[in-house]
C-alpha distance (Angstrom), angle and dihedral (degrees) to the residues before:
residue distance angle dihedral
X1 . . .
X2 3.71 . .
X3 4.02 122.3 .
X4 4.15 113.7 -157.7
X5 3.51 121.5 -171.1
X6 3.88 105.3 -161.0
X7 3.70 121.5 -163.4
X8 3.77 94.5 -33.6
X9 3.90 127.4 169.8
X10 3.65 134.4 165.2
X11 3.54 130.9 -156.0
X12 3.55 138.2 173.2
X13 3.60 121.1 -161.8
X14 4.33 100.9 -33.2
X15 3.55 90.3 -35.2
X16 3.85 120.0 100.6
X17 3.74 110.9 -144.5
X18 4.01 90.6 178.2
X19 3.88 121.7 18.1
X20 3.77 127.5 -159.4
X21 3.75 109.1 -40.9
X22 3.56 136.0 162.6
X23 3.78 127.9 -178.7
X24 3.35 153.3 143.3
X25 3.78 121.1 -134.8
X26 3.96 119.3 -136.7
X27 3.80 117.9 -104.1
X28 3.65 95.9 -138.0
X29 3.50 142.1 49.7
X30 4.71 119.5 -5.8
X31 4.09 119.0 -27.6
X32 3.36 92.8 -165.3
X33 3.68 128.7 -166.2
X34 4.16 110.9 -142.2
X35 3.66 112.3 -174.0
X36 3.81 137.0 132.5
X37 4.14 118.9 -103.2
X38 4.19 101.5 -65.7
X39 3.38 92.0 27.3
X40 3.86 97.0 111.8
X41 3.46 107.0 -103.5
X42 3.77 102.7 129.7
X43 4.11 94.4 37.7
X44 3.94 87.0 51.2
X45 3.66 84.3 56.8
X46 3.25 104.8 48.6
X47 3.46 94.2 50.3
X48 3.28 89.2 63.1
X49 3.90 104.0 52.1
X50 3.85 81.8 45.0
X51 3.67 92.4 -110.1
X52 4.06 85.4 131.3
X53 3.83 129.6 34.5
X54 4.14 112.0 -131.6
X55 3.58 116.6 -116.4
X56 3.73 78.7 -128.5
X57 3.60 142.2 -29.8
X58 4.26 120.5 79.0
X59 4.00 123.2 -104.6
X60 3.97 109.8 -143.9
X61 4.03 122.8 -167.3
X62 3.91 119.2 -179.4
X63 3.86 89.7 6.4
X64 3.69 87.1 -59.3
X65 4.16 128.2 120.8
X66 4.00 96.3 -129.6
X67 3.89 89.3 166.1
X68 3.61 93.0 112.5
X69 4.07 91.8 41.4
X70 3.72 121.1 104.6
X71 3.50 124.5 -119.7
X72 3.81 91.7 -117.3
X73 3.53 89.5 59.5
X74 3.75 95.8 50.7
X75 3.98 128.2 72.3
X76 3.73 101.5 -120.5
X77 3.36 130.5 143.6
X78 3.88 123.2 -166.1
X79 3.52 132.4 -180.0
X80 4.04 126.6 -163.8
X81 3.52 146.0 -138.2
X82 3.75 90.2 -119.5
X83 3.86 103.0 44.7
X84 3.47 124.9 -142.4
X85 3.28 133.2 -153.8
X86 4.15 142.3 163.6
X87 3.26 103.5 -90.6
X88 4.40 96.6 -165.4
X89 4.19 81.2 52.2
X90 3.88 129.0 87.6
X91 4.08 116.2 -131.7
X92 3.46 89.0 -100.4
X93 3.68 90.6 56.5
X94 3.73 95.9 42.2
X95 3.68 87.7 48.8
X96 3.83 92.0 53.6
X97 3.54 98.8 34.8
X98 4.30 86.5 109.0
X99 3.21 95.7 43.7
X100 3.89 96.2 58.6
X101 4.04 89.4 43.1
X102 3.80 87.3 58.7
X103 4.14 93.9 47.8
X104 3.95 92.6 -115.6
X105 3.75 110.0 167.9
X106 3.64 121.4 -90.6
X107 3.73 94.3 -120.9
X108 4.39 91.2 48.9
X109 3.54 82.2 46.4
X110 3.81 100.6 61.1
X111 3.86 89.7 32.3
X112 4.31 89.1 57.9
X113 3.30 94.1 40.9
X114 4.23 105.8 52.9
X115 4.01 79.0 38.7
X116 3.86 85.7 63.5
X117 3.41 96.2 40.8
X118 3.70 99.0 55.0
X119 3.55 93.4 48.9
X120 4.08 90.5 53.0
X121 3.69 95.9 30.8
X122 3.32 112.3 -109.4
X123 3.39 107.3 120.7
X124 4.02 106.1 117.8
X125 4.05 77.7 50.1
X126 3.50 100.8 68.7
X127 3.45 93.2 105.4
X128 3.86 107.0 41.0
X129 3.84 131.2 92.0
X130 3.72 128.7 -116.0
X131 4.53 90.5 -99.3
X132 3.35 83.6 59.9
X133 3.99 105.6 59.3
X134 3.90 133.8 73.0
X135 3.46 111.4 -109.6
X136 3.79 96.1 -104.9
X137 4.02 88.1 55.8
X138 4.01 84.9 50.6
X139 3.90 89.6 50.1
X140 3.94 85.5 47.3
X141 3.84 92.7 49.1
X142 3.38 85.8 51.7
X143 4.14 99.0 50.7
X144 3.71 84.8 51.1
X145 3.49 94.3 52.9
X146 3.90 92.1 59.7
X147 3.91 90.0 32.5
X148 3.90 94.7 56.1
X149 3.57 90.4 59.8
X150 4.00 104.4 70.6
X151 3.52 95.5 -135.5
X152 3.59 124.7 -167.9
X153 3.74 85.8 -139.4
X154 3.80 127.6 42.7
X155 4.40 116.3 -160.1
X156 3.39 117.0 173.6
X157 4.21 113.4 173.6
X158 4.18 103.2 -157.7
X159 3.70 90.8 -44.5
X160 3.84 90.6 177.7
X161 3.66 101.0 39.7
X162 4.56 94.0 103.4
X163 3.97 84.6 38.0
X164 4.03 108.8 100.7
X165 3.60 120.2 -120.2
X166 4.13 103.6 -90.9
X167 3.87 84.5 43.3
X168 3.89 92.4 52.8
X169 3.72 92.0 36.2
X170 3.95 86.7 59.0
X171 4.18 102.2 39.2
X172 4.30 87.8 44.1
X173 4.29 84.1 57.3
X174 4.25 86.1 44.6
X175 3.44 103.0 44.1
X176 3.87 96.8 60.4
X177 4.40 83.2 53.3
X178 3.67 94.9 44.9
X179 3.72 91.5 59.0
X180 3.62 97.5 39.2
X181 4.08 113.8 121.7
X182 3.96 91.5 9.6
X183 3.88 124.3 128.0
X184 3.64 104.8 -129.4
X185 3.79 142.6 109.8
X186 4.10 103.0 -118.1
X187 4.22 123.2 -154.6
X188 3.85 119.6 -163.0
X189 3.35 120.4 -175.1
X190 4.15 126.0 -155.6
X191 3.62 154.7 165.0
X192 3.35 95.2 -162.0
X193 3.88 133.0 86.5
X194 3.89 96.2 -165.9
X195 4.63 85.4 54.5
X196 3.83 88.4 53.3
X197 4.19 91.5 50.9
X198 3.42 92.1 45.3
X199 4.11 89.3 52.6
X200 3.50 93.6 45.9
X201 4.04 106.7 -168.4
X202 3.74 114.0 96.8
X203 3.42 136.5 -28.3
X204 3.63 133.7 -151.0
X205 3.75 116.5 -161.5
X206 3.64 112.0 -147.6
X207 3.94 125.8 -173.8
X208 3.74 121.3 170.6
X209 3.53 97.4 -24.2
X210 3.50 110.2 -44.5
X211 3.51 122.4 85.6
X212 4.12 108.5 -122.8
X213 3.90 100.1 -164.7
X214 4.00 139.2 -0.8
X215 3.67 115.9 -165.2
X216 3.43 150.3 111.2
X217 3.90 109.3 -33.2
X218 3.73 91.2 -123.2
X219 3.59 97.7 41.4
X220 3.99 98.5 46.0
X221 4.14 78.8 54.8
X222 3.79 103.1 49.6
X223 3.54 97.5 26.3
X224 3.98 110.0 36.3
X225 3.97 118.8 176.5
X226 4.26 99.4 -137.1
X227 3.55 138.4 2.2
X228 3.87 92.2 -92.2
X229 3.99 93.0 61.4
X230 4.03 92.0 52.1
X231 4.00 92.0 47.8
X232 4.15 87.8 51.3
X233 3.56 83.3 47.5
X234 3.80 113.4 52.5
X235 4.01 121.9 60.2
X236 3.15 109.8 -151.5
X237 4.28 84.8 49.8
X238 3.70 104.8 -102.6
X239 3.57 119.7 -98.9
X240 4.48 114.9 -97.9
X241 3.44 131.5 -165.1
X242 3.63 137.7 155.9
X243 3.88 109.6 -114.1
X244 4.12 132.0 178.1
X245 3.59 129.9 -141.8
X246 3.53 118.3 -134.3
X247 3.38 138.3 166.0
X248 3.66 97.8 -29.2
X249 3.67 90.8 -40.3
X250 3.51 143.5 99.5
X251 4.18 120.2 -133.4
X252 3.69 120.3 -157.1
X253 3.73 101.3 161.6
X254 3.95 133.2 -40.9
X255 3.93 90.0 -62.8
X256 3.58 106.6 32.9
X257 3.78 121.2 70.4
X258 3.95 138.6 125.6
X259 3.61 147.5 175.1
X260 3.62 111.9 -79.6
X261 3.76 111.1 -107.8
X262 3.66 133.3 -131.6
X263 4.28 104.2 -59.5
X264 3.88 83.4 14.1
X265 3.79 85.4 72.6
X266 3.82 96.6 55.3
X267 3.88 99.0 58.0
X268 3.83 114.3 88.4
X269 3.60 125.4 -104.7
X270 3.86 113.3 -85.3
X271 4.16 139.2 81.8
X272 3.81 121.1 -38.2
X273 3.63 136.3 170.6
X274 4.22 118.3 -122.0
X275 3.12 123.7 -151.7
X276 3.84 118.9 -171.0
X277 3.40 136.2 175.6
X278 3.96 124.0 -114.7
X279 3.62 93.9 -128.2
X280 3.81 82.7 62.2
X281 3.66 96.1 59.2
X282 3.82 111.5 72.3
X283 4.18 139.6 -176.9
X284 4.02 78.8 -148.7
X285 3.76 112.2 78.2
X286 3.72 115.7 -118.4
X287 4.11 145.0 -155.0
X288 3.78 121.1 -51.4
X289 4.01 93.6 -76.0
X290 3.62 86.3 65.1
X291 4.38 121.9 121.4
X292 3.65 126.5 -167.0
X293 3.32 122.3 -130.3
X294 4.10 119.0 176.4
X295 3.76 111.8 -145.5
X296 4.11 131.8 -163.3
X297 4.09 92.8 -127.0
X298 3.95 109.4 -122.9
X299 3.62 102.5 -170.4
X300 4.20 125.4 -17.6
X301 4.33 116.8 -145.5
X302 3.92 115.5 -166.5
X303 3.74 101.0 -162.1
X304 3.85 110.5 -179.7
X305 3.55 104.0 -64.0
X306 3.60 98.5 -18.5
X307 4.30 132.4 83.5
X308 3.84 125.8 -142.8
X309 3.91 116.2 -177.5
X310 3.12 130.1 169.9
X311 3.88 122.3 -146.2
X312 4.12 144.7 174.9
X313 3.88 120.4 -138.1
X314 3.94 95.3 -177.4
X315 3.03 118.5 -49.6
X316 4.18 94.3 -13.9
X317 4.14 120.3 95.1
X318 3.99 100.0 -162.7
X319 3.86 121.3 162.2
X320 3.65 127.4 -138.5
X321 3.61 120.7 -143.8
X322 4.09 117.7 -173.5
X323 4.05 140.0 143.7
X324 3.89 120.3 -96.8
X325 3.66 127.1 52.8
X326 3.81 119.3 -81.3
X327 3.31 119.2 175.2
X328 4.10 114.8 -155.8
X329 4.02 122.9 171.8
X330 3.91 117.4 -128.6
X331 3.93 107.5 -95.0
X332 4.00 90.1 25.3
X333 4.30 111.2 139.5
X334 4.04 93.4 -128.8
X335 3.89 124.0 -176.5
X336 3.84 114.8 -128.5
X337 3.77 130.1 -159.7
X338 3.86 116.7 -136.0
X339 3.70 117.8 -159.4
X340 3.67 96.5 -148.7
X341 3.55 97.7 -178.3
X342 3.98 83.5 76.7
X343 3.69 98.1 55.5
X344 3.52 114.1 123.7
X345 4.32 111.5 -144.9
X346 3.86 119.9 -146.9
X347 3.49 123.4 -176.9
X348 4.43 125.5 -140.6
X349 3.75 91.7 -65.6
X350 3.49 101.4 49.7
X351 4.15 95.5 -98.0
X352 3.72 116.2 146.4
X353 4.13 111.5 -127.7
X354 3.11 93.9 167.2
């Protein structure tokens, strides 16, 4: 069941919360929104469980205008950041709690709700109240709350962000199953690249407002319309820098050039702005499309089995970002590897070319 937002804004006072935007969600599979806190995430969503009335524009669902439709009146299901839960109520009756508003049968009613519970594992729960869980069995109580219901449409609004890292690890691999097979329109919202690659689907980039790209979740990655779209979509921020084009090659600074590669050797000669991810720029020398650049390190991070320094090559601060452990001292001159073939090309207006 397709959702459609058509030429919807919101505003409050003189400030636009939501400019202009049209789309039309994917059937199948996550839309998710990526976007940084204030982006519009949250007031998206609620516009479209009906939560919040557009300033103008119509919301359709089913081929239907529901913009005028209360939320009571419409089967959506939403799930926060900060769960909530009835604290006086066991899971099982926090679980069922919409089922009994909507008069389902007792026996469909204990059937729906165990079935939930297996699949998020809550089973040997059933019985206990909110004190008494962790707060990732709280958060889960809480997705099976808004899973248990069927709904038609599916918002959840960062509903791992307060989980820790195994915990999210484990419910971003289950959530993908749990909706698998069912009829409904599902909404995940994100501020974090890696989340949206991991859920595949569709992503919508959103930055201040305005959503700057809706696509494939793979292709809005690798393939990004404008500047703004790769910065929402790159943690740590993708690397800048102001480049020229010159007889067949491209000038960084008085050290750093290369042949232009592939598309790079379409676009005419003139300035451009590269953007380039720090998993593209290495410590460990790569393939023949590889430049140097050497780098006065600003601060080194040895996470597990993977390096994060940050660097300055003039007046540029880029990070790099790669596997393996390699240790660098703050104020060390350290030679990085730039896979240029990876550079993304935008012209004066922000445009990608290449």
């Amino acid at each position: 069941m397709p959702l459609e937002l058509r030429s919807v804004t919101k505003r409050v006072g003189a400030h636009a919360h939501i400019h202009d935007t049209s789309v039309r969600l994917a059937e199948e599979g996550f839309n998710i929104l990526l976007g940084t806190t204030l982006s519009g995430k949250t007031t998206l969503m609620q516009l479209m469980a009906g939560l919040e009335q557009p300033t103008s524009g119509t919301v359709w669902f089913a081929g239907r205008n529901v913009t005028r439709i209360a939320v009571q009146r419409r089967n959506v299901a939403m799930v926060y950041q900060q769960f909530i839960n009835y604290p006086n109520f066991t899971v099982f009756e926090n679980i069922a709690s919409p089922l009994r508003v909507a008069r389902v049968p007792a026996p469909e009613i204990d059937k729906r709700v165990r079935r939930m519970a297996d699949l998020l594992r809550l089973g040997p729960l059933l019985q206990r109240r909110p004190a008494e869980l962790s707060g990732g069995q709280q958060q889960r109580t809480a997705l099976a709350r808004a899973l248990v219901r069927d709904a038609d449409l599916v918002l959840l609004d960062e509903p791992l962000a307060n989980l820790d890292f195994k915990l999210r690890e484990e419910l971003r691999d289950e959530l993908p199953k749990l909706f698998a097979g069912r009829r409904c329109t599902v909404v995940f919202a994100t501020s974090e690249p890696m989340e949206a690659l991991l859920l595949g689907g569709h992503t919508a980039a959103l930055h201040q407002g305005r959503i700057t790209q809706f696509g494939p979740t793979a292709e809005v990655y690798r393939r990004p319309v404008d500047l703004l779209t790769a910065q929402v979509f790159s943690n740590p921020p993708i690397n800048t820098a102001p480049v020229t084009k010159q007889a067949g090659s491209i000038v960084l600074s008085d050290t750093v050039r290369w042949p232009a590669q592939g598309h790079q050797q379409q676009i005419p000669d003139g300035p451009y702005t590269i953007g380039i991810r720090p998993h593209h720029v290495s410590p460990v020398a790569g393939g023949h499309t590889a430049a140097r650049i050497d780098g006065n390190v600003l601060v080194a991070e040895i996470s597990g089995s993977e390096s994060t320094i940050h660097f300055s090559h003039g007046p540029l601060t880029w990070v790099s970002q790669s596997h393996g452990v390699h240790p660098s001292q703050v104020g060390d001159i350290a030679r990085f590897h730039l896979d240029v073939g990876q550079c993304l090309f935008f012209d004066a207006d922000g445009r990608r070319v290449a």
